[in-house]
N, CA, C and O atoms as a GROMACS GRO file, in nm:
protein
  580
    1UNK      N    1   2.665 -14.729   3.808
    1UNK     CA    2   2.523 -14.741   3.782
    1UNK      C    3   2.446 -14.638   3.864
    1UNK      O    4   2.463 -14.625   3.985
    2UNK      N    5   2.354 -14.561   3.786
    2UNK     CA    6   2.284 -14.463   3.842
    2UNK      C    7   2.120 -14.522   3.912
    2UNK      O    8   2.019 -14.554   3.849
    3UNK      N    9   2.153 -14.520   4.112
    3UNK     CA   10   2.050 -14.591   4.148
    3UNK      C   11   1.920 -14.523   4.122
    3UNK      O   12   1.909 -14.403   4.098
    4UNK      N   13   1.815 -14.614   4.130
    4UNK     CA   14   1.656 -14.565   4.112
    4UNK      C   15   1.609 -14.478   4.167
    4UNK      O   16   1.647 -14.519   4.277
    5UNK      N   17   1.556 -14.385   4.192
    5UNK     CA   18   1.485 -14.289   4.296
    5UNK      C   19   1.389 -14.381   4.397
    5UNK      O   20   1.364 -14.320   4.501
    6UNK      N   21   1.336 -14.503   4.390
    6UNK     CA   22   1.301 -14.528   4.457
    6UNK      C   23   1.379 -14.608   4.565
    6UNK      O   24   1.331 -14.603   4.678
    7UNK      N   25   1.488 -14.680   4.546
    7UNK     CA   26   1.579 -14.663   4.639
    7UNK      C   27   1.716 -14.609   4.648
    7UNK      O   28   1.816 -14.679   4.632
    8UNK      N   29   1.718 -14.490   4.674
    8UNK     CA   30   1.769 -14.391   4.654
    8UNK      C   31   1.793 -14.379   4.829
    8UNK      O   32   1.907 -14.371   4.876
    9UNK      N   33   1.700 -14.379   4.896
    9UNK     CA   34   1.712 -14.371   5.015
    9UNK      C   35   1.808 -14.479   5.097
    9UNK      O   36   1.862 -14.457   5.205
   10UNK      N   37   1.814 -14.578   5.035
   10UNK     CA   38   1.896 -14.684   5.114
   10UNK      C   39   2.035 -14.677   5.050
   10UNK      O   40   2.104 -14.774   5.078
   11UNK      N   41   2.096 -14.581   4.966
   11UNK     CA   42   2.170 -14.567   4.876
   11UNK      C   43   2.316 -14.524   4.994
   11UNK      O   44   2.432 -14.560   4.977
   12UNK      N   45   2.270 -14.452   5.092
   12UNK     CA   46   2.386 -14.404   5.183
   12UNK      C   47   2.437 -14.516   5.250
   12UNK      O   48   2.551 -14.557   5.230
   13UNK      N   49   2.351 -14.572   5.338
   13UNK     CA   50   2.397 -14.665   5.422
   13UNK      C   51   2.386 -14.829   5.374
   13UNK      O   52   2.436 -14.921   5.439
   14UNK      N   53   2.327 -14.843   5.276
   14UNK     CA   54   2.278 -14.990   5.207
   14UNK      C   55   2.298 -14.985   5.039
   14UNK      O   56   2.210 -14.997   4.954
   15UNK      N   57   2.420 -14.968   5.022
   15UNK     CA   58   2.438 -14.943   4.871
   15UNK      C   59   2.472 -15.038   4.790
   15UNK      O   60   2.486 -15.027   4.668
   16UNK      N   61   2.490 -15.174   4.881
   16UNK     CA   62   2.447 -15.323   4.763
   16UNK      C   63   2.326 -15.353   4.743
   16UNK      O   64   2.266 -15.403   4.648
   17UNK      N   65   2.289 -15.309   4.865
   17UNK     CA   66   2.104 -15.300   4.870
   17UNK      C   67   2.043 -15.232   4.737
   17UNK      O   68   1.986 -15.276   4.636
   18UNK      N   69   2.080 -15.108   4.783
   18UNK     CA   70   1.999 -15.034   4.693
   18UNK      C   71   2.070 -15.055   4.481
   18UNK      O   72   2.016 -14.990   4.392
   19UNK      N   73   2.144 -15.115   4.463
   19UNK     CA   74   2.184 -15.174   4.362
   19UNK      C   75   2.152 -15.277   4.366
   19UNK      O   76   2.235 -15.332   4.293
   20UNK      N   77   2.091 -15.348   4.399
   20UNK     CA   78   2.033 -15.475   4.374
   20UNK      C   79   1.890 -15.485   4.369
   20UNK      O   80   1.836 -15.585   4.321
   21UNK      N   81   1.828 -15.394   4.413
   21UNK     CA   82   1.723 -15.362   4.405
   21UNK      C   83   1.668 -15.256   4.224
   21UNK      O   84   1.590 -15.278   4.132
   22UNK      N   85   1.734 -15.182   4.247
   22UNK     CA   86   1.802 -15.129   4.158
   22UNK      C   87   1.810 -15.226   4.024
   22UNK      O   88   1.759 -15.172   3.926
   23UNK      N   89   1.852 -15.326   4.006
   23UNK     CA   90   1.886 -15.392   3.906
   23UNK      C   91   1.755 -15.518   3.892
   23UNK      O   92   1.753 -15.585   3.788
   24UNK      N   93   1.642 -15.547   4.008
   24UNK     CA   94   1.573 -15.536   4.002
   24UNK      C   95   1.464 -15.501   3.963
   24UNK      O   96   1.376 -15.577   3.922
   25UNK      N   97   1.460 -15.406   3.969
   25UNK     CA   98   1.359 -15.315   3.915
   25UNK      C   99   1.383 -15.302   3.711
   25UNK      O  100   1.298 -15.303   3.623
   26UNK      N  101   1.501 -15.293   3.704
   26UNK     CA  102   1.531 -15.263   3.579
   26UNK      C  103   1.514 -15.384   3.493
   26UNK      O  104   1.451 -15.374   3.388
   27UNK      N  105   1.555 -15.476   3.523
   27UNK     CA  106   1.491 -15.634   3.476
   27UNK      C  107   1.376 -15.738   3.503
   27UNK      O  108   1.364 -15.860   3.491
   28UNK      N  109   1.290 -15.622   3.548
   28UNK     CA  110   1.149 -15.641   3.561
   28UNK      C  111   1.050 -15.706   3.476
   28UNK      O  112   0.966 -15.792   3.501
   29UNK      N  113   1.080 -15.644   3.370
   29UNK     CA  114   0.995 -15.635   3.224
   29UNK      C  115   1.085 -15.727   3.135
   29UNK      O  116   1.030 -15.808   3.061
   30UNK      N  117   1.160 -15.721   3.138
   30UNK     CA  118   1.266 -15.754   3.048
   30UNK      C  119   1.317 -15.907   3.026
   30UNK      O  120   1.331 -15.991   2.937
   31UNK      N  121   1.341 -15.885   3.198
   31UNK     CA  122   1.398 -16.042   3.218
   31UNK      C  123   1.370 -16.051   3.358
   31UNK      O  124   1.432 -16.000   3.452
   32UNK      N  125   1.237 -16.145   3.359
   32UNK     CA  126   1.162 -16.145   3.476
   32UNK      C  127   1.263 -16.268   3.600
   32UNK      O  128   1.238 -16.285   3.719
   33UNK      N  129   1.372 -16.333   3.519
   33UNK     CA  130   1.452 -16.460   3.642
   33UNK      C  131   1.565 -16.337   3.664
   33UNK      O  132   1.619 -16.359   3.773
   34UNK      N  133   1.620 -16.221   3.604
   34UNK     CA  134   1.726 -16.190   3.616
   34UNK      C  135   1.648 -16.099   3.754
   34UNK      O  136   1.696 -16.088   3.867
   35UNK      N  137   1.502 -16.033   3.700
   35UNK     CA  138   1.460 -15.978   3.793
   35UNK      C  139   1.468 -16.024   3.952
   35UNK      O  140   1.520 -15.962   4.044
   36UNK      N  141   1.407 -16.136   3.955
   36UNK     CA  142   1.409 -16.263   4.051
   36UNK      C  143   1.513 -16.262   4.154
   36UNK      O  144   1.504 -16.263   4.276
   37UNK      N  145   1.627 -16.259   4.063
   37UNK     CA  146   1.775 -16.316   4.113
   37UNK      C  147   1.789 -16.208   4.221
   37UNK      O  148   1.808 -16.235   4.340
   38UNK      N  149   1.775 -16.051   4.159
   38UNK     CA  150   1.855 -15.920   4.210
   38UNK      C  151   1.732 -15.904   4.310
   38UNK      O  152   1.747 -15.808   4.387
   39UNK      N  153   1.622 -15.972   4.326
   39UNK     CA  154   1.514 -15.908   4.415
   39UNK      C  155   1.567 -15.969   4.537
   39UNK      O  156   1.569 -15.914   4.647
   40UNK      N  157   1.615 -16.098   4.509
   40UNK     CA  158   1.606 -16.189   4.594
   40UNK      C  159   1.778 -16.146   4.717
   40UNK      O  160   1.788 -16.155   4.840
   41UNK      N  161   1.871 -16.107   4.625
   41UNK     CA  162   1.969 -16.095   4.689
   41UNK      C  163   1.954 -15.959   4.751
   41UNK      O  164   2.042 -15.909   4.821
   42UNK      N  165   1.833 -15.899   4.722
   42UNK     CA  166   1.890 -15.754   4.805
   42UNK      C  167   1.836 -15.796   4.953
   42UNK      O  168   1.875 -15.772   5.067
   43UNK      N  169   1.717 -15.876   4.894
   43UNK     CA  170   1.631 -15.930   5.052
   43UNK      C  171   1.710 -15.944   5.140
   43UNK      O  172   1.726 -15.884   5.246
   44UNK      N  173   1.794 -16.080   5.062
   44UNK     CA  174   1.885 -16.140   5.140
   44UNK      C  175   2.006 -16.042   5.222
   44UNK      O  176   2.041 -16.076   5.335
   45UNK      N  177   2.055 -15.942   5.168
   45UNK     CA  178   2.134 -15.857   5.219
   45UNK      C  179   2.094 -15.783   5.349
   45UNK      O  180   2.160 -15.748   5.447
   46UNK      N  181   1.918 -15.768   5.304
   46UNK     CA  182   1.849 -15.662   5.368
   46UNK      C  183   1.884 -15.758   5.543
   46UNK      O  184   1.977 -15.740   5.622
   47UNK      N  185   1.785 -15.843   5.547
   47UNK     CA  186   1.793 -15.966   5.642
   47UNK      C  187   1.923 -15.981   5.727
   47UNK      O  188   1.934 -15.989   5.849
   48UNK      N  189   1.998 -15.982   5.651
   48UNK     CA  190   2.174 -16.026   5.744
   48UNK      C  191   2.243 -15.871   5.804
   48UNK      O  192   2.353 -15.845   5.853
   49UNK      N  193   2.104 -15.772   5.769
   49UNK     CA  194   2.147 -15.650   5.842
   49UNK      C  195   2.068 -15.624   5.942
   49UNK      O  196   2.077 -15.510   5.987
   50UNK      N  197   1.974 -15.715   6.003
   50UNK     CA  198   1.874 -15.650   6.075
   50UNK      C  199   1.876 -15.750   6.201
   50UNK      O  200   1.876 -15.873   6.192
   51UNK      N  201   1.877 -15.692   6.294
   51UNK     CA  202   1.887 -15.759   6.425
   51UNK      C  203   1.783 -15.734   6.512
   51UNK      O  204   1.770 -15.617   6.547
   52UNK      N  205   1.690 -15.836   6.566
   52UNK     CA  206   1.582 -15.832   6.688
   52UNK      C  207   1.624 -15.826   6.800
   52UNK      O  208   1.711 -15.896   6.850
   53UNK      N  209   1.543 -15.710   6.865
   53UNK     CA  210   1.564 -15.676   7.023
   53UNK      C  211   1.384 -15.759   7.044
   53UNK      O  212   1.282 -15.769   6.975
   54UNK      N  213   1.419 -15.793   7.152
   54UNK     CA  214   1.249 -15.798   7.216
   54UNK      C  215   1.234 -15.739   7.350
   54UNK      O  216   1.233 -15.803   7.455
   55UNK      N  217   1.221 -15.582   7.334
   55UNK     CA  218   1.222 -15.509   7.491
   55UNK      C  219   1.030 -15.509   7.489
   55UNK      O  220   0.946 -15.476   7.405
   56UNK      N  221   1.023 -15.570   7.646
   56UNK     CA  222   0.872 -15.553   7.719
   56UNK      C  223   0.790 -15.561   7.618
   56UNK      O  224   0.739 -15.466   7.558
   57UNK      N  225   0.768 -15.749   7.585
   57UNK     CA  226   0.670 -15.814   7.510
   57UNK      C  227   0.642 -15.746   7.339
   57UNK      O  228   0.541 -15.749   7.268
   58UNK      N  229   0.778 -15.687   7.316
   58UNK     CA  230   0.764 -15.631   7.180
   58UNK      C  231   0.850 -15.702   7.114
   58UNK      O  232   0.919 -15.793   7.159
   59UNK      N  233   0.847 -15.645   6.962
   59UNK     CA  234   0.976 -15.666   6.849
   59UNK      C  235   0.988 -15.604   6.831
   59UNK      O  236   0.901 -15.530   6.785
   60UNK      N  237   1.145 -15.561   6.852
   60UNK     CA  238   1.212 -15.432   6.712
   60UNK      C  239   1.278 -15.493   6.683
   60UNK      O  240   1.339 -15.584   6.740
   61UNK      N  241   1.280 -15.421   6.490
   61UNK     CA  242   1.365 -15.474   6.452
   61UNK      C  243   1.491 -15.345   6.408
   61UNK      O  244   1.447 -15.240   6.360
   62UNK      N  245   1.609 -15.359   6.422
   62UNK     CA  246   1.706 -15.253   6.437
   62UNK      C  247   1.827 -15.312   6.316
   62UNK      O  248   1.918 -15.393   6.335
   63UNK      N  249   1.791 -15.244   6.200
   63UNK     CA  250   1.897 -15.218   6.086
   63UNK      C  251   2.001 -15.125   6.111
   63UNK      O  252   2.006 -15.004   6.134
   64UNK      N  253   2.125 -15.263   6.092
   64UNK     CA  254   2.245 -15.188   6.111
   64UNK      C  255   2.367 -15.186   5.904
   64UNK      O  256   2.394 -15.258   5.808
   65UNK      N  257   2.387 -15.060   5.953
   65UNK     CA  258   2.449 -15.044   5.796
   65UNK      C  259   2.582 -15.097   5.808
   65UNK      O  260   2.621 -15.115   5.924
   66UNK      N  261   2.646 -15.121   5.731
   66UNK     CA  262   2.760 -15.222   5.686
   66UNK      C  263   2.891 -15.111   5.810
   66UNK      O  264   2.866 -14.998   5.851
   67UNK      N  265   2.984 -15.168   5.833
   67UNK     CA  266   3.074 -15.086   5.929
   67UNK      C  267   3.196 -15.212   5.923
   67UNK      O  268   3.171 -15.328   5.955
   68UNK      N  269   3.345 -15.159   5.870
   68UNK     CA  270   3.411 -15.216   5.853
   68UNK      C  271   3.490 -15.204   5.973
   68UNK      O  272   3.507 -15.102   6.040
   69UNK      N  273   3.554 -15.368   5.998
   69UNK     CA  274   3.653 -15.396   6.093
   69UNK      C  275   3.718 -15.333   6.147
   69UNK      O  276   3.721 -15.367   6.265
   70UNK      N  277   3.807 -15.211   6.115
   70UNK     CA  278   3.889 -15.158   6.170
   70UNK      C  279   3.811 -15.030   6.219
   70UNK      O  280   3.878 -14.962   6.297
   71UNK      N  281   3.660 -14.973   6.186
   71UNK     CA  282   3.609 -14.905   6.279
   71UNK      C  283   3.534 -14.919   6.366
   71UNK      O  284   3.480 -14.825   6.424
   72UNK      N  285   3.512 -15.081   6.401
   72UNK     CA  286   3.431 -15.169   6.508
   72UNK      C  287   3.534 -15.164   6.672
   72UNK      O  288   3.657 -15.172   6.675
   73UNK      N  289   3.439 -15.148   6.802
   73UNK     CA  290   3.583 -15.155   6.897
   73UNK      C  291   3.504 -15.317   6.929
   73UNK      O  292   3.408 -15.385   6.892
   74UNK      N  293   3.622 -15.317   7.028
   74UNK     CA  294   3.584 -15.495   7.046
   74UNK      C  295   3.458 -15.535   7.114
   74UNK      O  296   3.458 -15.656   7.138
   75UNK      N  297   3.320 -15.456   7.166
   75UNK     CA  298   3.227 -15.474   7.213
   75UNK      C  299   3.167 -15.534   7.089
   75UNK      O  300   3.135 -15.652   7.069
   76UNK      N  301   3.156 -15.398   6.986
   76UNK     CA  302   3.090 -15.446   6.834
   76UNK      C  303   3.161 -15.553   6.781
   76UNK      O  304   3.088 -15.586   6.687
   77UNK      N  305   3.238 -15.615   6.780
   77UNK     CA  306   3.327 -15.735   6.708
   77UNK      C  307   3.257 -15.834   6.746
   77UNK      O  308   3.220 -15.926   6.672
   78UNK      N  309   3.226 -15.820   6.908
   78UNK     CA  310   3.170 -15.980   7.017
   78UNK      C  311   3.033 -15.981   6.945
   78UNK      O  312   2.978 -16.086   6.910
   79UNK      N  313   2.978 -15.846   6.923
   79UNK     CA  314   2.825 -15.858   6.855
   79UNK      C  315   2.791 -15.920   6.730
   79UNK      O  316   2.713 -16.012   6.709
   80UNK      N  317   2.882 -15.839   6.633
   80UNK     CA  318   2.884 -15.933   6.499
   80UNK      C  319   2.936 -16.069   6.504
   80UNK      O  320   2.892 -16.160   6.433
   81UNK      N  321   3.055 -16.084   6.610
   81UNK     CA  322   3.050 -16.254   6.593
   81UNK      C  323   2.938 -16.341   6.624
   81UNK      O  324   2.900 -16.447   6.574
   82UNK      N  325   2.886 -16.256   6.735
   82UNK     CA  326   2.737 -16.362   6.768
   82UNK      C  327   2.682 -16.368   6.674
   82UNK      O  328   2.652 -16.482   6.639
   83UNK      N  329   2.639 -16.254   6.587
   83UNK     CA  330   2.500 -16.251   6.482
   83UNK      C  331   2.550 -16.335   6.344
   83UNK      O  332   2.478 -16.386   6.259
   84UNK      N  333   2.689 -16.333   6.350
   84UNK     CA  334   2.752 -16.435   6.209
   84UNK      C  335   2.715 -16.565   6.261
   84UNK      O  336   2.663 -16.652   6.192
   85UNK      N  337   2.748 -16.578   6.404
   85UNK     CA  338   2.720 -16.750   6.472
   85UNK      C  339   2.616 -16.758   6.398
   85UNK      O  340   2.606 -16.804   6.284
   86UNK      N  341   2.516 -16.701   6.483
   86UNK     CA  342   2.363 -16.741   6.495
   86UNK      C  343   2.339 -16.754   6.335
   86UNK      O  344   2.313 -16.868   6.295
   87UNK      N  345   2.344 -16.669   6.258
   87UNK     CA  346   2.295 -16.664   6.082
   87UNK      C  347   2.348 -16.795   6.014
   87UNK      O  348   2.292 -16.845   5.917
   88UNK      N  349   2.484 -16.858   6.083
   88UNK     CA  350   2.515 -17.011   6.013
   88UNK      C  351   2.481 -17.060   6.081
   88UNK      O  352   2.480 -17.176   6.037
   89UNK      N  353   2.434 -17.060   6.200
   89UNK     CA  354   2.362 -17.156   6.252
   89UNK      C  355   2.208 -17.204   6.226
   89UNK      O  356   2.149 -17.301   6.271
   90UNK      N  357   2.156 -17.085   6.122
   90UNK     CA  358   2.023 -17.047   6.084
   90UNK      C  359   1.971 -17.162   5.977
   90UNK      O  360   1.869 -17.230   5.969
   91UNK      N  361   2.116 -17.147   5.882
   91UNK     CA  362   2.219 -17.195   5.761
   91UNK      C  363   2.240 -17.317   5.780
   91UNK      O  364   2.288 -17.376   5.684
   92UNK      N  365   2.214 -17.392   5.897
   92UNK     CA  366   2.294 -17.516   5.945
   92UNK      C  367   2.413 -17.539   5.900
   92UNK      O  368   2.452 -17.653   5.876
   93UNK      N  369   2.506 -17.406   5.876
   93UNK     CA  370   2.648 -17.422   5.861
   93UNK      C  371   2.692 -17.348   5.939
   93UNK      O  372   2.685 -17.226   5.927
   94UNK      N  373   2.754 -17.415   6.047
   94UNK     CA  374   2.788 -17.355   6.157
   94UNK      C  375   2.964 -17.237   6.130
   94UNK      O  376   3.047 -17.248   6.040
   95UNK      N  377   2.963 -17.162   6.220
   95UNK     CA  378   3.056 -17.055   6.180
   95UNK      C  379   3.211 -17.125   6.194
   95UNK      O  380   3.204 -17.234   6.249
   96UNK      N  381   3.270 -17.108   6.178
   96UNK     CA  382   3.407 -17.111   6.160
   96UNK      C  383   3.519 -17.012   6.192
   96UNK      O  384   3.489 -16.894   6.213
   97UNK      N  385   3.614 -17.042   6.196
   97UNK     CA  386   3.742 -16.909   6.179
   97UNK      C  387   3.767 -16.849   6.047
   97UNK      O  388   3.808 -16.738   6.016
   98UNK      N  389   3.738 -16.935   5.988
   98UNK     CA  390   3.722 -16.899   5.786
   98UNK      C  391   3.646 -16.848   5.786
   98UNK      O  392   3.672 -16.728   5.776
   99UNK      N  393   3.511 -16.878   5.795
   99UNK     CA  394   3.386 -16.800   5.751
   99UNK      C  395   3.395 -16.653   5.814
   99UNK      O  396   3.402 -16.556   5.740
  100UNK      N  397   3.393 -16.639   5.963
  100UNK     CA  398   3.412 -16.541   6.023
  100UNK      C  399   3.512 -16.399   5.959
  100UNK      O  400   3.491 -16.278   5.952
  101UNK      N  401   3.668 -16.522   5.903
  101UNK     CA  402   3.740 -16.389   5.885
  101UNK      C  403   3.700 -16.340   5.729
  101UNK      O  404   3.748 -16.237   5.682
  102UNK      N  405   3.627 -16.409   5.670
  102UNK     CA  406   3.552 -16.433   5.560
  102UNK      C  407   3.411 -16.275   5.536
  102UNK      O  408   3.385 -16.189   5.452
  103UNK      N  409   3.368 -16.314   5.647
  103UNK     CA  410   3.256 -16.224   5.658
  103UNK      C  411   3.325 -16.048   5.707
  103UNK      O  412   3.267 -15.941   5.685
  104UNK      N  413   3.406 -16.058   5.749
  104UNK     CA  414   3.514 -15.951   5.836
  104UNK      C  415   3.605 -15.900   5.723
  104UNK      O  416   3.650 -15.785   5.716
  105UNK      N  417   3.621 -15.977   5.655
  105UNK     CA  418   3.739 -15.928   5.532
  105UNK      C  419   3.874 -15.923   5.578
  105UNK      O  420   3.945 -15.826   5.550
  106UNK      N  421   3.927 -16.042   5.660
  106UNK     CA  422   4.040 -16.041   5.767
  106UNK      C  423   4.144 -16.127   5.640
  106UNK      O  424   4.090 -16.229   5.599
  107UNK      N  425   4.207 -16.112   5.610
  107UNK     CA  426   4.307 -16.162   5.542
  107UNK      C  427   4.358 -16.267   5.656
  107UNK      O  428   4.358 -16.258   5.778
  108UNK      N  429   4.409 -16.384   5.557
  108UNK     CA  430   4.486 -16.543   5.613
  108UNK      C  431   4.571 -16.523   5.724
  108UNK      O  432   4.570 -16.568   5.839
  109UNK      N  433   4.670 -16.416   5.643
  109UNK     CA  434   4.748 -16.377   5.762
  109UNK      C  435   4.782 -16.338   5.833
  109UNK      O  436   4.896 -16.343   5.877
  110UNK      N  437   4.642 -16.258   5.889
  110UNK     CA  438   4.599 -16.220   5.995
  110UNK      C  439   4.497 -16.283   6.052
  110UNK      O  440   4.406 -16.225   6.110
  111UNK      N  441   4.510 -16.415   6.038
  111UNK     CA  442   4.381 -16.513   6.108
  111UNK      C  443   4.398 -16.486   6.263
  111UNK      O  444   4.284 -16.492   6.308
  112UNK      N  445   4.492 -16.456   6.373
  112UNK     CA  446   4.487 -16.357   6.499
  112UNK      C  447   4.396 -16.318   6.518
  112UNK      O  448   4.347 -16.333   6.630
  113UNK      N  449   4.334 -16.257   6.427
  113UNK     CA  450   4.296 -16.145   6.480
  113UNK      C  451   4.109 -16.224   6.474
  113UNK      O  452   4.008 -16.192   6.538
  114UNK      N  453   4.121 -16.286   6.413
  114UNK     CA  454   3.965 -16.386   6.400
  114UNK      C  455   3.961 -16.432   6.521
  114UNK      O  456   3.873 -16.407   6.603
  115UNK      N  457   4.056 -16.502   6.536
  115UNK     CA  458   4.086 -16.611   6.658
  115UNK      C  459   4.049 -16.470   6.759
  115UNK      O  460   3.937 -16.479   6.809
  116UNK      N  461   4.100 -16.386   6.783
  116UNK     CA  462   4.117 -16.314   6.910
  116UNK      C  463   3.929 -16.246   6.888
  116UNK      O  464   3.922 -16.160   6.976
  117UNK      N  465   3.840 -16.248   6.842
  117UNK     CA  466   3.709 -16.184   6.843
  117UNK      C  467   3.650 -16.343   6.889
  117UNK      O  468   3.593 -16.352   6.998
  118UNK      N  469   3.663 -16.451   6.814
  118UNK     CA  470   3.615 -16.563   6.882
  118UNK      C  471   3.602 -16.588   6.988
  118UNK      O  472   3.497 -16.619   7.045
  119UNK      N  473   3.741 -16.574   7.047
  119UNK     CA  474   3.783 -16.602   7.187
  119UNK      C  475   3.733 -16.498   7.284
  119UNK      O  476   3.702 -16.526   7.400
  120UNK      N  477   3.728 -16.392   7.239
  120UNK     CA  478   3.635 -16.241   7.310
  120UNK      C  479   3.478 -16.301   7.347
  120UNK      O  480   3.427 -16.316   7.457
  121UNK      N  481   3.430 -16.324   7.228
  121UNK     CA  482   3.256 -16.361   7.250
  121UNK      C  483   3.273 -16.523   7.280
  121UNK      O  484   3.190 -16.538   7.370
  122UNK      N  485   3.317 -16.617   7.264
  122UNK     CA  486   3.364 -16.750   7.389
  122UNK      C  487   3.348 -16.704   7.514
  122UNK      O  488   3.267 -16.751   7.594
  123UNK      N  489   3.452 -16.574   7.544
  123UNK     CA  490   3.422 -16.531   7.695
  123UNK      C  491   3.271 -16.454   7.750
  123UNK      O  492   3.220 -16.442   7.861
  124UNK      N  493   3.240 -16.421   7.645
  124UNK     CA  494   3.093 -16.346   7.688
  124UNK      C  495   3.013 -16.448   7.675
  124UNK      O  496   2.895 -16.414   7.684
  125UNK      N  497   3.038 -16.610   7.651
  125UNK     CA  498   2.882 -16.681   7.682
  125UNK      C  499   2.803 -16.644   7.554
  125UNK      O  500   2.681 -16.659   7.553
  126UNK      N  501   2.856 -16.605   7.468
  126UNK     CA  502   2.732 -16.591   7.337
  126UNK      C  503   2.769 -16.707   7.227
  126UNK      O  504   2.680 -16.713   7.142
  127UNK      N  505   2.880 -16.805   7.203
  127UNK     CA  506   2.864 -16.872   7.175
  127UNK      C  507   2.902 -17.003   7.246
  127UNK      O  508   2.889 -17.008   7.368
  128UNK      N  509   2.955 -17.126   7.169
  128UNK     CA  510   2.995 -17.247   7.241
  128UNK      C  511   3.019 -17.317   7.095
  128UNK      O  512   2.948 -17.304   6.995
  129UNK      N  513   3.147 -17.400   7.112
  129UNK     CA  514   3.194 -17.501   7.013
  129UNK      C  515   3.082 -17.618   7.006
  129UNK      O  516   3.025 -17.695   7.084
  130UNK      N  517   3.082 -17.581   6.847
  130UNK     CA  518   3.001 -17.733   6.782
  130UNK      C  519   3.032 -17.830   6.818
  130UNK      O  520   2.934 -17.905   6.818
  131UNK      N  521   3.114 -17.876   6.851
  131UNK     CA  522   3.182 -18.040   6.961
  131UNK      C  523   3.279 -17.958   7.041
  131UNK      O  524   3.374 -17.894   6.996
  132UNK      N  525   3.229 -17.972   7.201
  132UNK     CA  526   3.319 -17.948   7.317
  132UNK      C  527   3.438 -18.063   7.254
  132UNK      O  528   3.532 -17.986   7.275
  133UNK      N  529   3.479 -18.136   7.219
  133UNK     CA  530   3.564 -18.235   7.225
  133UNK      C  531   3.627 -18.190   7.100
  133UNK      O  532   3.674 -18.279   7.029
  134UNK      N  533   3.635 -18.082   7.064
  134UNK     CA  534   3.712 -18.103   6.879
  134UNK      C  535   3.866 -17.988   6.885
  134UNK      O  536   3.925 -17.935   6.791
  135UNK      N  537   3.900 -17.976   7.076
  135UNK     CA  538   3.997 -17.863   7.083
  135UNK      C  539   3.967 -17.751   7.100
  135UNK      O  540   3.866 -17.683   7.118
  136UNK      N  541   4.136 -17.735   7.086
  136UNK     CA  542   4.142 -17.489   7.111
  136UNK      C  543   4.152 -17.504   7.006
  136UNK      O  544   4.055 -17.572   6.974
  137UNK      N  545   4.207 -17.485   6.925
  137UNK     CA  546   4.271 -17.423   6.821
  137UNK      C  547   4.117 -17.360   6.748
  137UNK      O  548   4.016 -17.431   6.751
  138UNK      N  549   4.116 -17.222   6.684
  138UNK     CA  550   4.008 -17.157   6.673
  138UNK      C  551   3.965 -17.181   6.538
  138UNK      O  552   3.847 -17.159   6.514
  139UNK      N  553   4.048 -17.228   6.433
  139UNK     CA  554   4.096 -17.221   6.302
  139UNK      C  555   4.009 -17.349   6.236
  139UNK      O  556   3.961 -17.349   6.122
  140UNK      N  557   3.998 -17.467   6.344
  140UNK     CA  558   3.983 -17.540   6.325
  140UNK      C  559   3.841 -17.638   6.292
  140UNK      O  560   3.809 -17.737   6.226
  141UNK      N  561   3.775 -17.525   6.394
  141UNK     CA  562   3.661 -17.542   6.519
  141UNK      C  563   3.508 -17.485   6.438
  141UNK      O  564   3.521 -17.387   6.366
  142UNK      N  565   3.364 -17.548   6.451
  142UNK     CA  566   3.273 -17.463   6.408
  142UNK      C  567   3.201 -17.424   6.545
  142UNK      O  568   3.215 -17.501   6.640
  143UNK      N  569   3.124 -17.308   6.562
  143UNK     CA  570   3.092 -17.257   6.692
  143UNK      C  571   2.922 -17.290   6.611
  143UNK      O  572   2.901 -17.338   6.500
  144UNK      N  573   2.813 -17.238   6.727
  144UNK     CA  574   2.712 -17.210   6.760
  144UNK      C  575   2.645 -17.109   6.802
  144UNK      O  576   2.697 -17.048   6.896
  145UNK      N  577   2.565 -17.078   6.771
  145UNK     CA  578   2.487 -16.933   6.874
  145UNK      C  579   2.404 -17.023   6.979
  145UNK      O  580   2.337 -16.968   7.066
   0.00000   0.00000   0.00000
C-alpha cells in the first residue's frame, strides 16, 4: 500500500502508524466506522510509543520507534519491561510472562529469556508481583508498575 503524503513522515520509523492512518484517511468518505476503526488504532499505536519524562516542573513527551529484541541491550529490555508493566497496568491487566514475551515476539521456547528481563527490572525496583504470595516462577506470575 502506497502511504499518504501526509503521513509519509512517520513512514520510516512508525510504519503501522503511518498505514493506519493511511487507511484512515482513505475510508473517510467512504466508510466513515472503517474510518473510525484505522484512526483509532494508529492513536493507539501512536500512545504505546511515547514515554513521559518530567525534567524541572515540565513534560516531555519522547517517541520511541519500534526496535526489535535482539537489537535492545539489557538496560533497554529493563525499560520496555517497565513501560509494558505500567501500560497493563493502565489496562488493569496486569503484565505477565506471556504478555511480555508476547509484546517482545519471544517464542514459547524461549520463555528464558522473558523470565531473565523480568527478573533484570525485579532487580531494578521498577516493578513488584501482583501477589507477593503467588511465588518465583516468572511464567506464572502478573507484575505491576
Amino acid at each position: 500500500m502506497e502511504i499518504s503524503p501526509n503521513f509519509a513522515f512517520l513512514s520510516k520509523d512508525f510504519p503501522q502508524i503511518a498505514e493506519s492512518a493511511t487507511f484512515a484517511e482513505l475510508h473517510a468518505l467512504g466508510d466513515p466506522r472503517a474510518a473510525l476503526f484505522h484512526a483509532r488504532h494508529a492513536v493507539e499505536q501512536l500512545i504505546k510509543s511515547i514515554c513521559f519524562e518530567t525534567p524541572e516542573d515540565s513534560t516531555r513527551a519522547v517517541l520511541f520507534a519500534h526496535k526489535p529484541l535482539n537489537e535492545m541491550d539489557s538496560k533497554e529490555n529493563v525499560r520496555a519491561c517497565y513501560l509494558h508493566a505500567a501500560l497493563r497496568s493502565v489496562e488493569r491487566d496486569p503484565m505477565t510472562s506471556s504478555s511480555l514475551r508476547e509484546r517482545f515476539g519471544i517464542e514459547k521456547k524461549n520463555m528464558a529469556i522473558a523470565s531473565r528481563i523480568i527478573k533484570d527490572t525485579l532487580e531494578e525496583n521498577l516493578i513488584k508481583p501482583f501477589d507477593v504470595d503467588q511465588g518465583r516462577k516468572h511464567a506464572n506470575i502478573s507484575f505491576r508498575a
